[in-house]
N, C-alpha and C positions, 0 to 999 in steps of 0.2 A: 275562415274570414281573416282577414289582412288587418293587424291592430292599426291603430289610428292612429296616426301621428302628425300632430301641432305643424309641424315643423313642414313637412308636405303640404300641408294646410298653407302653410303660409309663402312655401314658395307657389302652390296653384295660383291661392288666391295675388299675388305678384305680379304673375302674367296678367292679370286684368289692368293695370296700369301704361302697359303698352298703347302706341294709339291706338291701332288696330283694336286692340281689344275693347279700348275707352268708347271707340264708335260704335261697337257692334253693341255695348253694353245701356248707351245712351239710348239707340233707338231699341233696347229691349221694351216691352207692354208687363208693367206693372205687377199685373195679376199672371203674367207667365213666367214671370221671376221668381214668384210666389212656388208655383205648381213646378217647375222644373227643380226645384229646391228640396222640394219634399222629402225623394230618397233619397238624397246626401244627408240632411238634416235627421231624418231617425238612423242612419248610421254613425252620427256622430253621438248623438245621443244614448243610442244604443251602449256605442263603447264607454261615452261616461260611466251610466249605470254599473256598468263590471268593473271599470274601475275605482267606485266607491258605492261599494253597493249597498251600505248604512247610510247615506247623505240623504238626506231631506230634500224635497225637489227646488227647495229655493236656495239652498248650497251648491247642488249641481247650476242652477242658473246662476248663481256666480261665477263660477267656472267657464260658462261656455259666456258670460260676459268678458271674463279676464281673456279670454280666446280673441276675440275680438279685438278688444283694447289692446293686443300689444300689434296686433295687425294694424289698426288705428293708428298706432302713435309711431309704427315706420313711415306709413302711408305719408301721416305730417312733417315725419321727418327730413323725406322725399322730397314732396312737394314745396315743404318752405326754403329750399334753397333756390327755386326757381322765382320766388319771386309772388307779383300779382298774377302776373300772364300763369300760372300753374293752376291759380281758382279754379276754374270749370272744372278740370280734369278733378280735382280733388272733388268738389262737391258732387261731381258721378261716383268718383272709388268709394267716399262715405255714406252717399246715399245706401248705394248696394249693398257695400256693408252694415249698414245698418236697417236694411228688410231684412238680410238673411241671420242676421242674430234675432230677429221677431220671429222668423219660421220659425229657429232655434228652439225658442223659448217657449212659444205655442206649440211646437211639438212634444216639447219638453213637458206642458200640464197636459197631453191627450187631444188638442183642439183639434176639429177636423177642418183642416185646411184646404182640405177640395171642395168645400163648402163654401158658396160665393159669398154667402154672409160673413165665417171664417175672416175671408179675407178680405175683405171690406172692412170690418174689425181691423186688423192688423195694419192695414193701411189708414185709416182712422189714428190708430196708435202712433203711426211715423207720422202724422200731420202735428197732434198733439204734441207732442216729444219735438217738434224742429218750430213750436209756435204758428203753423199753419193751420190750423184749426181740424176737422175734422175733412179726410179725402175723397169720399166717396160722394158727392155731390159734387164738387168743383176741380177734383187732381186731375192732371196733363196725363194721360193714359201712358206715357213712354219717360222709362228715367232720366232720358236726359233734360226734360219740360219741366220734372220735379226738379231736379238740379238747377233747372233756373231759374224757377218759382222761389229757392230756396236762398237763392243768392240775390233775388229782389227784394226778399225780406229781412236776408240778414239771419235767417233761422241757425248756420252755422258761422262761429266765429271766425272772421278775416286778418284778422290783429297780424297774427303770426308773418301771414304772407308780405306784406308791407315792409316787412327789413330781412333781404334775403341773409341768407347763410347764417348772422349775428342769432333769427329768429326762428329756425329751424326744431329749435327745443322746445318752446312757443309754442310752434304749431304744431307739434305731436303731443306735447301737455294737453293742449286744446282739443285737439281729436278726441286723446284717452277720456278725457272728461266727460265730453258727449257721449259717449259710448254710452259711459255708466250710467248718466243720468235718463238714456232711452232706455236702457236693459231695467234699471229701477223701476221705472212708471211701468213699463214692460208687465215684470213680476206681480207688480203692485195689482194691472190690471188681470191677470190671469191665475192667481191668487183665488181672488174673489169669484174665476170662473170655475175654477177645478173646487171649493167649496162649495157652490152653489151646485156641483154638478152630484158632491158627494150626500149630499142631503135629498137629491134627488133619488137618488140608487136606495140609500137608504129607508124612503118611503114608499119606494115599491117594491122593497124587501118583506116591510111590513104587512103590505098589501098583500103579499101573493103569500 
């Protein structure tokens, strides 16, 4: 198996910025973001584990947070020299990247995410975390309807984009932030699942 490497990561994940790619990525379906995701995401995980193989799983989720956040703060970097006109494009590249750091992290506590609950949970998690409340009753089935639900609400910061080139540092500060503060509530909530899951095991240890 081929080590992981960041840096690959981050030229793939790149090509998504393209228009091309911006459109195919807009009219992706939510929930097939989710399941296409899967095997990449226990490969990445995978190789965290070996490469820290004492880390506690909320240290590893720092990590595949900081993965993210520097993907994030080029993405703003990017983006803020275009200007306003760059918006859309940017709240599709952040949206996606910020499901696939929830895959991340849900695969990362054992969640089973081909479970539609699963991800209804995790989409739930990106409502919360962007101020949209909870997704699974009311979310636009395709990223790019989230993307615009998000920029109706304001859920991502625009500051940035409003003074091109001067504000480019702005708006990759702004990115990194949101990361962290989705991968936080993230953790926070999946935390509580992977204990809740370990008391269960543990009472039917007893039992049998």
């Amino acid at each position: 198996m081929a080590f992981y490497d960041p840096f690959v990561e981050r030229l793939s994940s790149f090509k998504r910025l393209s228009p091309a790619e911006l459109k195919k990525l807009a009219g992706a379906r939510l929930s097939d973001l989710v399941l296409q995701e899967i095997a990449r995401s226990r490969k990445r995980v995978a190789e965290l584990e070996k490469r820290f193989p004492s880390a506690a799983p909320k240290e590893l989720a720092q990590h595949l947070i900081d993965g993210k956040k520097a993907l994030a703060g080029m993405a703003g970097g990017v983006s803020g020299v275009f200007g306003l006109i760059s918006v859309p494009a940017d709240l599709v590249f952040m949206s996606w990247l910020q499901i696939i750091l929830l895959v991340d992290l849900g695969t990362l506590y054992k969640v089973n995410l081909k479970s539609e609950r699963a991800r209804g949970d995790l989409l739930d998690l990106f409502g919360y975390a962007n101020g949209l409340g909870p997704l699974q009753r009311s979310s636009p089935k395709v990223l790019g309807g989230l993307a615009a639900k998000l920029l109706a609400k304001g859920g991502l910061p625009t500051l940035g984009r409003a003074m091109p080139l001067v504000a480019a540092p702005i708006s990759a500060y702004l990115n990194n932030q949101h990361i962290q503060s989705v991968g936080d509530q993230a953790v926070r909530f999946y935390e509580g699942f992977d204990k809740a899951h370990a008391k269960a095991r543990s009472r039917e240890k007893k039992a049998g």
